[in-house]
N, C-alpha and C positions, 0 to 999 in steps of 0.2 A: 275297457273299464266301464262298470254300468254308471247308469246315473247317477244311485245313491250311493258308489262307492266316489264318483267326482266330488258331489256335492258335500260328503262326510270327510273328503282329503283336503278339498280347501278349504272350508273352516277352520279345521284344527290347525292348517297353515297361518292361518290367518287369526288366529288365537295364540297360537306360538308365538308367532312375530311378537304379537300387543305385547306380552307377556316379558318377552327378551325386553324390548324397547323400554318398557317400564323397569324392569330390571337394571340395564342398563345407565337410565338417566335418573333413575331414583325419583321418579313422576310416583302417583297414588291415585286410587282410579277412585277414591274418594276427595271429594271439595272440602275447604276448607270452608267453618261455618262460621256466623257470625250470631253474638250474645250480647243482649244489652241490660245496664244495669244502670238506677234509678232511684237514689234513699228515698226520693220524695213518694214519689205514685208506685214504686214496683214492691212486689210481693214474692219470694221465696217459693214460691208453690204455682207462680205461673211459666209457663214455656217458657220464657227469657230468651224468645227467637226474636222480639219484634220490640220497639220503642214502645215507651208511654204506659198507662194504664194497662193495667189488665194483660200485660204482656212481657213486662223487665220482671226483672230479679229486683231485692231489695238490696243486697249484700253483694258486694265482689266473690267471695270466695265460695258462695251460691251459684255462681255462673262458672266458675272454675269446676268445681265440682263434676257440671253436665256437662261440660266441653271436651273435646278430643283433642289429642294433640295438632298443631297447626292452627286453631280456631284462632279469633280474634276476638275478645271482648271489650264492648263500647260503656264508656262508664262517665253516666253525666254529672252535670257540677252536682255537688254536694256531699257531705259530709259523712264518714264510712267507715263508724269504729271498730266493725270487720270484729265484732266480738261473738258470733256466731257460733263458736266451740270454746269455751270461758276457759281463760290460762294460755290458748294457744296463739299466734302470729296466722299473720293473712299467710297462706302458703300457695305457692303459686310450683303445682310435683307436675306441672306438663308442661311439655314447650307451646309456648302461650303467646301472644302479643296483644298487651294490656295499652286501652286508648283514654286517657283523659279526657276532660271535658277541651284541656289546652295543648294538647297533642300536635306536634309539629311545628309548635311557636317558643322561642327560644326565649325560656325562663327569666334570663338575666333582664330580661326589657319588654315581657308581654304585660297587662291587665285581663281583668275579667274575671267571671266565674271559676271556681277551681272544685276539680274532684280530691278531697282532701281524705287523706286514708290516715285515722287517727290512732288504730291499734296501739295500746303500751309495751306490747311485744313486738313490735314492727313488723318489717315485710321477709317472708324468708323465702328464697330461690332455689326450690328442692329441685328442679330441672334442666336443662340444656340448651342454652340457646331462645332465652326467653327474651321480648322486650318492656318495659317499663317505660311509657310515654306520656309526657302530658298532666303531672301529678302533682299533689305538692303531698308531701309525706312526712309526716311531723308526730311528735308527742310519744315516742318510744323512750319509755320511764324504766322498764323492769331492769334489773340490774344482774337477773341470772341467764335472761335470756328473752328477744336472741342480744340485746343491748343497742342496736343497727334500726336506722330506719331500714335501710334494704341490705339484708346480708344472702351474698351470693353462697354460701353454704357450700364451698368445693367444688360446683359448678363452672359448666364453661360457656362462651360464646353470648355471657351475658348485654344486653345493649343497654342500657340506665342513657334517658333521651331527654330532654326540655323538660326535667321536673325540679321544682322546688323542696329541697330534702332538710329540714332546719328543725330546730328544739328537740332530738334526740340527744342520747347519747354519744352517741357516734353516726357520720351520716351512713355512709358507704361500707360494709366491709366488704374487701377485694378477693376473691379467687378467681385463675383460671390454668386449669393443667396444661401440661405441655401436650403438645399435638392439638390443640384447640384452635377452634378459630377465634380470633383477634375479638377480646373485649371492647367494648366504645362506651367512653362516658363524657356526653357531648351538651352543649346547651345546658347546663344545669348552674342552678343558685345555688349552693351549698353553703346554709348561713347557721351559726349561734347553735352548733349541735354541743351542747354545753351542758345537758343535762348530768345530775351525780351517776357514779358507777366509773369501771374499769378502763381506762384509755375515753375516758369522758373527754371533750373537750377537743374531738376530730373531725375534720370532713371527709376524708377516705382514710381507711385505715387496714393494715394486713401484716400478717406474722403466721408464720406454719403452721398456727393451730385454726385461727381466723378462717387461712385458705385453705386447709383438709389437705397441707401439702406445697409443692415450688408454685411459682405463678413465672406464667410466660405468654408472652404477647398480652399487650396494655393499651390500649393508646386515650390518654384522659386530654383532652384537646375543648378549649371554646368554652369553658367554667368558669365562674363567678366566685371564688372561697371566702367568705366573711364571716370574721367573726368567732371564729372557731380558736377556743385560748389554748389548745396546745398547740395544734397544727392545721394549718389546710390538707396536705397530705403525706403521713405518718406510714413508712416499709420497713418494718419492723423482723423482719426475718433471720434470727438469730444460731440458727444449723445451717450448717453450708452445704447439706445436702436436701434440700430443700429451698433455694436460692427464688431470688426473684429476676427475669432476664427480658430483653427485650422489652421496655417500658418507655414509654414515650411520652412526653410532660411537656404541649405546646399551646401554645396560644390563650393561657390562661388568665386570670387577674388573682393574686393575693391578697386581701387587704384586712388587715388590722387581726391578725391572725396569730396565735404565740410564736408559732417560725411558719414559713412559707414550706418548705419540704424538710422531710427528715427521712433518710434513709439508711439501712443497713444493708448490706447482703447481695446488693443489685450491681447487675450485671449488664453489658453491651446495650446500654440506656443512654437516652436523650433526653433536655432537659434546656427548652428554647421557647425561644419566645416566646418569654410569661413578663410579666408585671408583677413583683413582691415587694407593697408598700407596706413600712409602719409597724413590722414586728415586733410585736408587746414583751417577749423575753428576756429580759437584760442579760442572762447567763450563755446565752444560747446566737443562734445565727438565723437570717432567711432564710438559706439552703443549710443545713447542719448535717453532713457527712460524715457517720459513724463506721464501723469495723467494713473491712472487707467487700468495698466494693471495686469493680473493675471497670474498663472501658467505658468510663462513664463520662459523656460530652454538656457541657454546661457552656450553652454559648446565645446571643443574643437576646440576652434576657437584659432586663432593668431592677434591680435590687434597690431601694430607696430609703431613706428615713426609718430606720430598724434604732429598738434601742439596746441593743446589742451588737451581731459583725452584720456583713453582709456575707462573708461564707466562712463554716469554721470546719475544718477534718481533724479527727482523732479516732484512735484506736482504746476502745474502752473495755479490750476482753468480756465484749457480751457476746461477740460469734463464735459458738464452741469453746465457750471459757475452760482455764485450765484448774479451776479449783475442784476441787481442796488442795491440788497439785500446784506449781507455778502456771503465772499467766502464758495462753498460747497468743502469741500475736499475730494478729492478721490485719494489718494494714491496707489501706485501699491502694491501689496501683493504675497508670495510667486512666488519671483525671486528666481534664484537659479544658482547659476554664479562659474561653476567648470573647471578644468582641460582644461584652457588657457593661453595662451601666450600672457602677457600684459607688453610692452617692448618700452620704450623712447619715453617717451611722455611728454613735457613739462611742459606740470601742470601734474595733480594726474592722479594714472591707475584708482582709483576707487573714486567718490565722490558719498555719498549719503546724499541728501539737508534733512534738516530736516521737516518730513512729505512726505518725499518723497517715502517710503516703511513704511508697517503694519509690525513693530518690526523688528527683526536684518534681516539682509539679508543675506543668506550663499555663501560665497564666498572663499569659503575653495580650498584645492588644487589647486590654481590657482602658473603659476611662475611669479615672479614679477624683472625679468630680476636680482636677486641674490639667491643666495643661502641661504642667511639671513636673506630674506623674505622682504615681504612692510616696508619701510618707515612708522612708525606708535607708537604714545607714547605709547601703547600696548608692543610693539617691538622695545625695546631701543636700540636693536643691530642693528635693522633690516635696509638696505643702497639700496634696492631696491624701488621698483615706490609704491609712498605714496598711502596711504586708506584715508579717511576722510568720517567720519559720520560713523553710525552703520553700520556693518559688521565685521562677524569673519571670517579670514583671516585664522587662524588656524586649522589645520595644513595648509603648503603649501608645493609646491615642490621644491624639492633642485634643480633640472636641468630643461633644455626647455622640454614641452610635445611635443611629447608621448617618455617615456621611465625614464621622472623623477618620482621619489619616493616622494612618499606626505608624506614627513614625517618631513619637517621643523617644528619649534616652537620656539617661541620668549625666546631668552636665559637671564635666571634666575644668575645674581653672588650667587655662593655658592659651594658646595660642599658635592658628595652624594658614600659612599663607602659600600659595603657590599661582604659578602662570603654565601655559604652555600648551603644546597640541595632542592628542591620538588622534585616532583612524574615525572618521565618520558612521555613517550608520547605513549601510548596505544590507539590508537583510530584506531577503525576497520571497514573496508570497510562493503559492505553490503551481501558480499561473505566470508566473516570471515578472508581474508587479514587483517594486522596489519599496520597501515600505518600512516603516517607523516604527520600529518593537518597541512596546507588546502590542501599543493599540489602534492596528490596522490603520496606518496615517498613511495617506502618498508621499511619495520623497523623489527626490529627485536626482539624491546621492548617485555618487557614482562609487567602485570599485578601488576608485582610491584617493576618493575626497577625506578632508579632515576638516576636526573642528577643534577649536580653540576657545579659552578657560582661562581664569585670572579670577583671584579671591582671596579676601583676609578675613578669616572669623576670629573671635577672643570669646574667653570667657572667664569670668563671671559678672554679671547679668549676660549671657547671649550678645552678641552682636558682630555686624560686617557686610560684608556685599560679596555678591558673586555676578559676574557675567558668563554667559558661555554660547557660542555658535557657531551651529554643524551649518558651512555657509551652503552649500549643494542642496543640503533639505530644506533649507530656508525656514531653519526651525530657532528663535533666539531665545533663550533665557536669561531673565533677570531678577533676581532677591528680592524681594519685599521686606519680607523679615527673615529673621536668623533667630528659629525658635530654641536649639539645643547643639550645644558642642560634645561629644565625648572621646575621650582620647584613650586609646587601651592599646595591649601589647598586639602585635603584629607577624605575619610572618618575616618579617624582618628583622625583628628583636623587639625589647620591650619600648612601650611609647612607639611606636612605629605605624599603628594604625589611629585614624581619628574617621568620625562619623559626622553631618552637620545636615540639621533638617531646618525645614522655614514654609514661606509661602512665596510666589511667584511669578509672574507673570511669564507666560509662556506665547510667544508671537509669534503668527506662520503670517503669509500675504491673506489666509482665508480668512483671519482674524484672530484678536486676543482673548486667550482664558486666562483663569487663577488658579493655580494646582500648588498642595503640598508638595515639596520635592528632598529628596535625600539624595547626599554627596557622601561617598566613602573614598579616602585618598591613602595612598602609603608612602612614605619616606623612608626611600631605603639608601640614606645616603648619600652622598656626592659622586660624579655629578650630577646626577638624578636619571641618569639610563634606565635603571630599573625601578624607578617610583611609578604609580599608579595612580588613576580618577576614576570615577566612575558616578554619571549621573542618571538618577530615577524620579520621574515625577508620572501624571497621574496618564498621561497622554504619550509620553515619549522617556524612552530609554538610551543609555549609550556607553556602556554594551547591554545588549537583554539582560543581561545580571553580573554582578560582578562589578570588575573592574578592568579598565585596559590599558596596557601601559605605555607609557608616553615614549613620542616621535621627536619629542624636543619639548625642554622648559625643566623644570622642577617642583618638587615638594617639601616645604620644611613644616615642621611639627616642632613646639616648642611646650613644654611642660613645666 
């Protein structure tokens, strides 16, 4: 091979490769540029490649214009009524990443200068995968259009990042198709979008016409919502083929908002650790769960001071209504509503309208601002925030979460006494350690140590003493209090089963705690061969679950 045939084979080798590799990892053999913009000192007609005089843009959507997809543009403080083409919204038709002057400082708690983008058409996201940083974004008045300070316009992979979005219309409108990557609406203020017009009075807001279509994957996390008199955030998707899925509602604050969420249509969503004080609605709820949604987790949240519920569900025939025909119902199905803080609320914490959920809805461990659990003819004792319509309540927590014990139960008048032995606590690690179900305790048990129990509870007000110890593990328990009795049918017949929770002291030689603990016992008659105990507290079990039946002594249950 000659020379110039060497020299013209590797090359093109070596161009190929570039060529694949770029291919491959979807690299651009173009950089991504950067444009700065400036109300005070820039000008429209200069290069917009460089800070300052003689070199910014005046306008955002001047820099948008020259820019290429990937670019970034730098937009310092001041004021940017982005009215450049009269009638039309800042349009932002390239994948872009737009920098405030407060960019990367999170809204809810920064000062300073601000890039404020005033258009009365607001901001519209004609592209993919664009970000929004650093802004405060206010004053969209027009009522035809777009109505949104920032409307994602069927768009995907939008970021909306540390900006203050307030005195719109509406702040936020939501899209993002399926197969997209994951939405983020993070660090933002979203205050008083309250201006007149259509779904006025939201801070995110979406429905199939909003989002050009379904919306999947969400995740609105680390937000501030004030003020906004319908809702903080409003999912309004009313065709169920065009659903909203995968949406994720954490770490937010509610405050003073007409409900905290309102949803329709949403599917395999979460909906955790948010703060929803003080909703303005008296008709309405914090969280207000309308037609047809599914798998939908609502746990760790705090609901507060509403003047209304703290959560209501009903089916109101808006998803795929049957008119002019009969109504089609689509009720929402596995909700699942745990370990919250639902606390002085005017009307009820919980209502569910009938038809409003596909059989009970589990609303178990929740605190209902007592120790005595919801308000509920279930719960004749119970002097906390009422339940109404299907849902079991039971158990709940004795204290606010996190840190209360689910071990409330609607207390039973009667009276339940017994003494006696089962089999100790032998349960062994996977190392042949001997140890303390569930919570990795050393023990000392042996294979056929036992431990012995004696206790009288009554009720009503609660009250009694329990002693009990597994002497091998050298673990004793003793009652403090006796916060709840309840006595129900059993496998043994009816009244045969009772439950009895409190507080404790729990004593090893390593030292004393104080844990909630629950006792589940069965009376199945004389002479008590086949009655049962079982004790659970926060440290130690016996049996790991359940119950075990007694080696000698008895159980009586009285009703």
């Amino acid at each position: 091979m000659n020379r110039f045939l060497r020299f013209f084979t590797k090359r093109f080798l070596i161009g190929t490769s570039l060529a694949v590799i770029l291919l491959v990892t979807g690299a651009s053999a173009a950089f991504a540029a950067d444009w700065y913009v400036d109300a005070t000192t820039g000008n429209d007609a200069n290069s917009c490649t460089a800070p300052g005089p003689g070199n910014a843009c005046q306008n955002i959507q001047a820099a948008i214009n020259k820019a290429s997809a990937s670019d970034v543009i730098h937009v310092a403080a001041g004021t940017y009524p982005e009215a450049t083409t009269p009638g039309q919204p800042l349009k932002v038709d390239k994948t872009l990443t737009l920098l405030g002057a407060q960019a990367g400082l999170d809204a809810r708690t920064r000062g300073g200068p601000e890039s404020t983008v005033t258009n009365p058409q607001g901001t519209w996201i004609a592209a993919n995968n664009v970000v929004i940083d650093g802004f405060t974004i206010q004053g969209s008045t027009n009522i035809f259009f777009t109505q949104y300070g920032i409307w994602m316009g069927g768009k995907s992979g939008t970021q909306v990042l540390n900006n203050i979005v307030q005195n719109n219309i509406i702040g936020i409108g939501l899209s993002n198709p399926p197969g997209s990557p994951q939405v983020l609406i993070e660090h933002n203020l979203i205050r008083n979008n309250n201006n007149p017009g259509s779904a006025s009075g939201t801070g995110i807001y979406s429905d199939q016409f909003v989002a050009v279509g379904p919306v999947k994957k969400v995740l609105i996390t680390e937000n501030s919502f004030l003020g906004n008199v319908d809702s903080g955030i409003d999912i309004s998707h009313t065709d169920s083929t065009q659903q909203v899925s995968d949406l994720e509602v954490s770490h937010n604050s509610f405050d003073n908002n007409g409900r905290g969420l309102v949803l329709f249509d949403t599917h395999n969503s979460s909906i955790h650790d948010n703060t929803i004080t003080n909703s303005t609605l008296a008709l309405s709820a914090a969280i207000r769960i309308f037609d047809n949604n599914s798998d939908l987790s609502i746990m760790h949240n705090t609901l507060m001071n509403g003047a209304g519920r703290g959560i209501r569900m009903s089916d109101i025939d808006a998803v795929d209504p049957g008119f002019p025909g009969p109504a089609t119902p689509n009720p929402s199905s596995n909700v699942v509503i745990n370990y919250n803080n639902i606390e002085v609320f005017a009307d009820e914490g919980l209502r569910v309208e009938a038809n409003g959920h596909v059989g009970t809805v589990n609303a178990e461990c929740n605190w209902w601002n007592s120790s005595t659990g919801p308000t509920n003819p279930g719960n004749p004792s119970g002097t906390g925030e009422e339940v109404v319509g299907d849902a079991d309540f039971t158990p709940w927590l004795i204290a606010p979460a996190p840190g209360g014990s689910c071990t409330g139960l609607p207390n039973t008048p009667g009276k339940v006494t017994g003494g006696g032995q089962i089999m100790g606590d032998p349960v062994f690690s996977a190392l042949g350690v001997l140890l303390s179900a569930p919570a990795v305790m050393p023990s000392l048990a042996g294979g056929n140590s036992k431990a012995t129990f004696g206790f009288t509870v009554r009720c009503c007000a609660p009250a009694g003493n329990l002693e009990y110890d597994d002497h091998d593990a050298g673990v004793r328990i003793k009652a403090q209090t006796i916060d709840g009795l309840s006595i129900s049918n059993g496998t043994c017949g009816p009244n045969t089963h009772a439950t009895f929770t409190g507080t404790a002291q729990v004593i090893r030689s390593t030292g004393t705690t104080t844990e909630s603990f629950t006792v589940d016992v069965d009376d199945c008659g004389e002479p008590g061969t086949m009655d049962k105990f079982g004790i659970h507290a926060t440290t130690y079990s016996n049996p790991p679950t359940g119950e075990s039946t007694l080696i000698g002594g008895n159980i009586q249950i009285h009703k």
